[in-house]
N, C-alpha and C positions, 0 to 999 in steps of 0.2 A: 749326176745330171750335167749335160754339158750346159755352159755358161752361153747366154747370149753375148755377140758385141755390138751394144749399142754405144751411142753417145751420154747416155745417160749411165751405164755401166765405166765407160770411162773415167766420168765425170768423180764417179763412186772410189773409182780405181786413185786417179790421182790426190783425191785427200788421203787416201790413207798412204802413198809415198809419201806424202808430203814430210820432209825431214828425213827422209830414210835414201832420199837422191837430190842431187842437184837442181837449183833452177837454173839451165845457161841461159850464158845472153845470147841475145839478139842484137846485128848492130846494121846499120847501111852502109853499104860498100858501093853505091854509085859510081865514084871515079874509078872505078870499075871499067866505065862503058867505057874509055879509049879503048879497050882489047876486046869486047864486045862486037860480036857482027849487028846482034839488032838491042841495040842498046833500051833500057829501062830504069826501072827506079827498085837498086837491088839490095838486097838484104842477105844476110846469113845468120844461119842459127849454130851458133857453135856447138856441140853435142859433144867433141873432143873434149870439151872441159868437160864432162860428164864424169860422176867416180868411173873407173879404170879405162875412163878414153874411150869409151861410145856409149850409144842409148842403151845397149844389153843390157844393162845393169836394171834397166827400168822392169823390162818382163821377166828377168829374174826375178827381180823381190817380190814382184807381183804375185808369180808363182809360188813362193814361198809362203807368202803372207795369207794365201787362200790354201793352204796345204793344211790335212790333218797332223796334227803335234806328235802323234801317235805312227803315223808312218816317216818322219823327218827324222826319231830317234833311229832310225834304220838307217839315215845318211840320204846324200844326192848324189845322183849320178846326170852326167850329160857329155857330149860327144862335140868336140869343136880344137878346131886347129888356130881358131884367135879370140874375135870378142865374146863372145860367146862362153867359153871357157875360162876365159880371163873373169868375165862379171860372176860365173857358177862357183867359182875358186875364190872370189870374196867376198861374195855372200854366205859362203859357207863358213870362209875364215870370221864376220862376222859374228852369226849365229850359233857358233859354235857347234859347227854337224860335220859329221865323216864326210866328205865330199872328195867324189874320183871322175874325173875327165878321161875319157877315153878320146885319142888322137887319130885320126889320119895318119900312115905313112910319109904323109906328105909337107909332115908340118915342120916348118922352119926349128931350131933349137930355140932359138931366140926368143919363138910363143911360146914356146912348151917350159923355158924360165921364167917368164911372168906368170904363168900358168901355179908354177909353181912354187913360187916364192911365198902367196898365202897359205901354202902349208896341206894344199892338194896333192891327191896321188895322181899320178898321171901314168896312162897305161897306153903306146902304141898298138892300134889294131884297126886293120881295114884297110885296103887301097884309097877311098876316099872317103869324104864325110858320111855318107852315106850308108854306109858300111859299118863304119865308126858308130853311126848312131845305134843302126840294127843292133852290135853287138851293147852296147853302152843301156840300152832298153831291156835286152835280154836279162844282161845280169840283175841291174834295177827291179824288175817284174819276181826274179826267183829271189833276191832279197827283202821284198816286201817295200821298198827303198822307193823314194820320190825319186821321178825320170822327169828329167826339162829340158825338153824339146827346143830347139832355135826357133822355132817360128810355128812349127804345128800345133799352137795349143792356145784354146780365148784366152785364159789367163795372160800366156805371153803378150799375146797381142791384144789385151786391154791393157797392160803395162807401158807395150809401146807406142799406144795411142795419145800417150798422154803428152807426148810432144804434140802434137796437135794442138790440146787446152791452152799449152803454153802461146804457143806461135798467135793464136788470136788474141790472147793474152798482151801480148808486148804489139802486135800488130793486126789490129782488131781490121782494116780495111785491104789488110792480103790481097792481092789476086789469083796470084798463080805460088803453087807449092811444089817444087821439084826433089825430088829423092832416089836414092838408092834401090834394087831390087835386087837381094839373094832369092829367099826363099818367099820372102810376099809378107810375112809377117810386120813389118815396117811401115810397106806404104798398105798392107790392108786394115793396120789400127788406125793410126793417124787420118787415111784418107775419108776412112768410115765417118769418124767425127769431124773433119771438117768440112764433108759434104752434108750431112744431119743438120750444123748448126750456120753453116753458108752456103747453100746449095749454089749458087751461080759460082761459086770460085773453080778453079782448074789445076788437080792433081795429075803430075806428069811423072811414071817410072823412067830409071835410066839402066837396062842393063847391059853388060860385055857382050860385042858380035860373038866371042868364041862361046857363049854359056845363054843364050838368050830365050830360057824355060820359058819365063811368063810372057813373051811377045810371042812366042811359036804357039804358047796355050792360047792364046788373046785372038789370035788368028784363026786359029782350027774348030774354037769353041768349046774345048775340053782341056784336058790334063796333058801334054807333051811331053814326056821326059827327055830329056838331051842324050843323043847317045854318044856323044864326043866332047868332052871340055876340049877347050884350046882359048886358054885367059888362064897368064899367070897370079891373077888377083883371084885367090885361093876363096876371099869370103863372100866373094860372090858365085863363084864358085859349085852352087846348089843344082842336081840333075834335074827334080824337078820338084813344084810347089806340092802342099797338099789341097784338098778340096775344100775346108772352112777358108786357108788365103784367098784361092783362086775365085771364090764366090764373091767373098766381099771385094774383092781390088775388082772385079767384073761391075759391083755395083759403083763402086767411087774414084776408076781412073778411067781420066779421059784421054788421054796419051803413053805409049812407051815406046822412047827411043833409042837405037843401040852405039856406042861407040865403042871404041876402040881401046886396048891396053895403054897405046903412048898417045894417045888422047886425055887420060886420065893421069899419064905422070907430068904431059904437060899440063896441067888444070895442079897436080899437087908440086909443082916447082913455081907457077905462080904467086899461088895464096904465099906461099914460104918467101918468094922474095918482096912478097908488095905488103907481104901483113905479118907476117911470121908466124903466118896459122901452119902447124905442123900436120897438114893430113894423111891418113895412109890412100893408097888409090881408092878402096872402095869409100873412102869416104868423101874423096872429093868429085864423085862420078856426078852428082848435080852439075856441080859447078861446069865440070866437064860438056857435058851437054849442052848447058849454054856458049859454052867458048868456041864449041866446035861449030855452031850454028844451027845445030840441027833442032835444038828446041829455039821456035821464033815468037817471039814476044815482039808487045808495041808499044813504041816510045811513052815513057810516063807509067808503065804497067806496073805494080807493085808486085816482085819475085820475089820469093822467100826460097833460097839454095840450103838447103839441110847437109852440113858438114856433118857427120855421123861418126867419124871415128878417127882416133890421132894416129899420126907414123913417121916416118920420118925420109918416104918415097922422096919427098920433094926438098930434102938438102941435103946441100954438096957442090 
């Protein structure tokens, strides 16, 4: 039976992480607004500090934790060229499970060592993620084996909702919440419960001109798939969403807007020389949106910029 995502299933979801993931902080970064076209009263959630440097790790365990015990001895399988892979490869080195990642072509070495340093098998196959995934599901399905999906799955995305719980949590009078958009799984947990539990507040996606699935879907009133990447920010990257994200991000965002590649490394060369937050691009594409101006806030607004994943884009 598939899982509802409500806010109340979140709610469910985040006790039982509780101690199996980080709580990051949250801190103000106001002085901020010199570099700010429309300046406010801003905030960042760090999610870098997360175990393996993004929120993944959240809708992994998630998934896991709601798996039968009985199909986990068969192993995990899942398909991803960075975080994604990284959280499936230590959660499995946790739990102690056969766990294999299947790659993209296209994945740097340097993921596919972290990838593997928990003691996952990693198996190149596909031209892109997506491919990767098909194949990484197939074998999963003919082994009896648990398959974990990036973002197509409630489990996942009651896992990563539970940034959400937090953010109200450390900042109960939020206004606006800006984040990332691969596959939709991100901002359609998260946006779900904090529009459930603050309806008036204002969730904003931010994805790449060269990959922009959920803004072409958002337009059309359907499902878009991209027929051209052109964004070397690989984890954003995604052709196109499935139908449980695009539903609920239909119910709980009220904006997405697109920038640019070097939009996003100037956003992760900032944070690195004003704070010494290390983010990788898709994790600083929030922040990016506001810098570039295209997301306009009003003086005194209280912005919550979701840094979602660390890297090291921005020094040097």
């Amino acid at each position: 039976m598939v899982k509802d995502v409500t806010a109340s299933a979140i709610i469910e979801t985040w006790a039982k992480l509780r101690g199996e993931v980080r709580y990051t902080p949250l801190f103000q970064a106001s002085h901020f607004n010199l570099h700010l076209p429309f300046p406010c009263d801003l905030y960042f959630k760090l999610e870098q500090h997360q175990l393996t440097g993004s929120f993944k790790i959240r809708g992994v365990t998630s998934k896991i934790l709601s798996s039968d015990p009985e199909i986990l001895k068969n192993g995990i399988y899942a398909a991803s060229g960075g975080n994604h892979g990284r959280a499936v490869a230590y959660a499995g080195w946790k739990a102690q499970l056969k766990t294999t990642v299947y790659l993209p072509k296209t994945t740097p070495q340097a993921k596919i060592d972290l990838i593997q340093k928990y003691g996952a098998q990693t198996i190149v196959a596909g031209e892109d993620l997506d491919e990767a995934n098909a194949i990484a599901l197939d074998v999963a399905t003919n082994e009896n084996a648990l398959f974990i999906h990036p973002f197509a799955d409630p489990d996942v995305i009651l896992g990563q909702g539970t940034l959400g719980v937090e953010i109200l949590q450390q900042q109960p009078d939020i206004d606006t919440v800006i984040m990332a958009i691969g596959g939709g799984g991100l901002i359609s947990g998260v946006g779900t419960f904090l529009k459930a539990v603050k309806p008036d507040i204002r969730i904003i996606g931010v994805e790449p001109v060269g990959c922009a699935s959920m803004y072409d879907s958002f337009k059309a009133g359907h499902i878009v798939p991209v027929s051209e990447l052109n964004t070397k920010v690989g984890t954003l990257a995604i052709r196109k969403t499935c139908e449980l994200d695009f539903k609920l991000a239909q119910a709980c965002v009220d904006d997405i807007v697109l920038i640019t590649d070097e939009e996003m490394l100037k956003a992760s060369q900032l944070l690195w020389q004003e704070f010494g937050i290390a983010g990788e691009l898709s994790g600083v594409a929030s922040f990016a949106g506001l810098l570039s101006g295209k997301i306009k806030v009003d003086p005194g607004e209280k912005v919550c910029a979701l840094i979602c994943g660390v890297g090291a884009d921005g020094i040097g």
